[in-house]
C-alpha positions as CSV (number, residue, x, y, z in Angstrom):
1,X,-55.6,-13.6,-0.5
2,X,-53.0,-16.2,-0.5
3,X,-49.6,-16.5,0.5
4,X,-48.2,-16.9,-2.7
5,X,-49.9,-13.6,-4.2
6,X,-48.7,-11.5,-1.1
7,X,-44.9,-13.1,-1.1
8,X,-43.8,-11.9,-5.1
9,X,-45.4,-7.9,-4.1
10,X,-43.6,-8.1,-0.7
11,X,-40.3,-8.9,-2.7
12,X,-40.6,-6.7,-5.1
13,X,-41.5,-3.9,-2.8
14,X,-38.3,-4.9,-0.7
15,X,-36.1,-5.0,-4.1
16,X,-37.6,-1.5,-4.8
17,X,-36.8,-0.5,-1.4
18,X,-33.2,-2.1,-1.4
19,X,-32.5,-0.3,-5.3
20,X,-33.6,3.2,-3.5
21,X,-31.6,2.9,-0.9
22,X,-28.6,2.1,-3.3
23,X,-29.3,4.9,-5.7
24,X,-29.4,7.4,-2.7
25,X,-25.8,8.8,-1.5
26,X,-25.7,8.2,2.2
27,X,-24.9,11.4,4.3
28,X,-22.2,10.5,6.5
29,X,-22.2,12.9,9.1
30,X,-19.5,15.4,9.5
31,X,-18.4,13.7,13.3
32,X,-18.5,10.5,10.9
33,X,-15.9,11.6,8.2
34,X,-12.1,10.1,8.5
35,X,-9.8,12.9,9.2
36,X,-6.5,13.4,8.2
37,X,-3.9,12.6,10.8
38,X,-0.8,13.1,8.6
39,X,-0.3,14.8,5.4
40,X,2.8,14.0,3.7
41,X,4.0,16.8,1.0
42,X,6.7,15.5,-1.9
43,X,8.7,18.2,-3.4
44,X,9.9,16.9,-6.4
45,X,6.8,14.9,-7.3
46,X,4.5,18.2,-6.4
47,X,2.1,16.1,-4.3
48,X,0.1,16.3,-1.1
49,X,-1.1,13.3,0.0
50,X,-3.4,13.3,3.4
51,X,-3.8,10.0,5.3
52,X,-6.1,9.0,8.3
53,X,-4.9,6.1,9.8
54,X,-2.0,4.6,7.6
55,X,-4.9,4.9,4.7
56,X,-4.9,7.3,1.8
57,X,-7.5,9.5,1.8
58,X,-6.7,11.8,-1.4
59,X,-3.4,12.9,-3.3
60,X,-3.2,16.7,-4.6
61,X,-1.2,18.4,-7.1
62,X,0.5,20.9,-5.7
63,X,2.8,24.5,-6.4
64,X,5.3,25.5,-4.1
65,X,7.4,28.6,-3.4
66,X,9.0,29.8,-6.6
67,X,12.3,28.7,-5.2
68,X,11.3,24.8,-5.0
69,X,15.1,23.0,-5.0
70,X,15.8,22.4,-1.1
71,X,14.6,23.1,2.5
72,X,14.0,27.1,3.4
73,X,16.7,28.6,5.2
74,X,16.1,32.3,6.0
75,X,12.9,34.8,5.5
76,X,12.5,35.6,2.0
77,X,14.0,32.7,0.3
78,X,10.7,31.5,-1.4
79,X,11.6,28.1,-0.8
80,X,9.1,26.1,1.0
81,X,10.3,24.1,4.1
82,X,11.4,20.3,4.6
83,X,10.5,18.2,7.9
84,X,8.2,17.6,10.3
85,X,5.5,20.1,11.7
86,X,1.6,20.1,12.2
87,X,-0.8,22.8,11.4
88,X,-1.2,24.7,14.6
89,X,-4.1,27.1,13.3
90,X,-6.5,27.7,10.5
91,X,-7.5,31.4,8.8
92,X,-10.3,31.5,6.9
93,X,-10.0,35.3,6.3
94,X,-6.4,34.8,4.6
95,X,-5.5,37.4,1.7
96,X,-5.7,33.4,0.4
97,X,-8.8,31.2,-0.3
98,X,-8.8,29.7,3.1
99,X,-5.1,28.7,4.6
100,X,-4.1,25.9,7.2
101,X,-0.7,27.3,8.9
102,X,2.3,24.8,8.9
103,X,3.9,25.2,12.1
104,X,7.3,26.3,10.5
105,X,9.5,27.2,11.9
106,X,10.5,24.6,14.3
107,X,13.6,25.0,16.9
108,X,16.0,23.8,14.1
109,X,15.0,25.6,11.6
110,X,15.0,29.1,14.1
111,X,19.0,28.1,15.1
112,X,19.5,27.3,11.4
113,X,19.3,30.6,10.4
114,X,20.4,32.3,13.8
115,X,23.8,30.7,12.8
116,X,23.3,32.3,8.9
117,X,22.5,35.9,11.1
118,X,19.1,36.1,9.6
119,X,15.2,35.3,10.5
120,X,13.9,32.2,9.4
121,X,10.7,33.7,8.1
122,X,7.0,32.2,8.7
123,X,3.6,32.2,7.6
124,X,4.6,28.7,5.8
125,X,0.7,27.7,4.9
126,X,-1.4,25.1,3.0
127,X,-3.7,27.4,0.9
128,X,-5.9,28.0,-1.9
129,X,-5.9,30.9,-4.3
130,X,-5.2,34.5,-4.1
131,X,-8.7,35.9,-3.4
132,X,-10.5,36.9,-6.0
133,X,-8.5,34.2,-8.5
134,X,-9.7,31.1,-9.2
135,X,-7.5,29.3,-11.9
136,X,-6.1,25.5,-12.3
137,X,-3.7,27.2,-14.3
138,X,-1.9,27.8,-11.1
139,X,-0.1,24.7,-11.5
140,X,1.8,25.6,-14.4
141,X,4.5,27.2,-12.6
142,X,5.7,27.4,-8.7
143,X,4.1,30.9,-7.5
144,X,4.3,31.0,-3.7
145,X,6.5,32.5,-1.5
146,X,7.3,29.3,0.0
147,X,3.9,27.8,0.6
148,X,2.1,24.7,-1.0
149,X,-1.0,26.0,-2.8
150,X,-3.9,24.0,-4.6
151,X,-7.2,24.7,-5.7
152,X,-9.9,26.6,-4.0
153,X,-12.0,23.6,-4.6
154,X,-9.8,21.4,-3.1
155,X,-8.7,23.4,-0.3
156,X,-12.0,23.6,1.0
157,X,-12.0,19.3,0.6
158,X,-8.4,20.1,2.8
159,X,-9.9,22.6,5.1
160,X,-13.2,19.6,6.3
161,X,-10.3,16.6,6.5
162,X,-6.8,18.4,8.2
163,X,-7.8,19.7,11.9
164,X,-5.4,21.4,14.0
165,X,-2.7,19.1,15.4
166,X,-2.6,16.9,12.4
167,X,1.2,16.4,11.4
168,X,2.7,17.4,7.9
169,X,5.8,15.9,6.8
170,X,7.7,17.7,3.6
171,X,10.1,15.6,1.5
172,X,12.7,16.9,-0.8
């Protein structure tokens, strides 16, 4: 055989080799995958947007506590806090589908409302769905009692990108 018959099944073994390996999604192992180092939640615009390394990663739609208009003072308000924290634990066996737990409230926000004689309140998480409920319709309406809630779908995205000890900021 001749080099000229083995050279055109050679290429077109390697272009049918090059195609399949195109076609096929790469597995990027979980150790592989960007994480989230900042998440930055916007109020008014009902967004949570999660970025690893000054680059976007994904932008969410969002529902807040059914009190939305300013930063929560005391326990009960349903408002949903403003500033900086991170999340400083995870529970996957919330009354929730799956909930990252913002490390509200900070110093300020415990003197804040020591000077208004009440508690601050707590339990401010990033969370799916009550269990059991599964419905986009969620975002018709602020529901929480001062949380940021999305999808189940997508908080199980949040859940594999936000590890403990990655900061949240929350804008007006």
């Amino acid at each position: 055989m001749s080099k000229t018959t083995k050279t055109p099944f050679r290429s077109r073994r390697s272009c049918m080799l090059v195609l399949f390996l195109l076609a096929v999604p790469a597995q990027v192992p979980a150790a592989e995958r960007p994480q989230a180092d900042r998440i930055v939640i916007v109020k008014s615009a009902r967004t949570m947007t999660l970025f690893s390394g000054g680059r976007v990663l994904k932008t969410y739609k969002i529902a807040l506590g059914s009190v939305p208009i300013g930063p929560k003072r005391i326990e009960g308000d349903h408002k949903t806090p403003e500033g900086s924290y991170i999340i400083n634990s995870r529970n996957p066996q919330s009354q929730f589908h799956l909930a990252l737990h913002i490390s509200y409230p900070s110093v300020a926000d415990r003197e804040r409302a020591r000077k208004l004689g009440a508690r601050p309140g707590g339990a401010i998480m990033i969370h799916g769905l009550p269990n059991g409920y599964d419905d986009a319709r969620y975002r018709q309406t602020d529901w929480t009692d001062g949380c940021i809630a999305v999808t189940n779908a997508e908080i199980e995205e949040i859940w594999k990108l936000a590890p403990v000890g990655t900061r949240v900021e929350i804008r007006p």
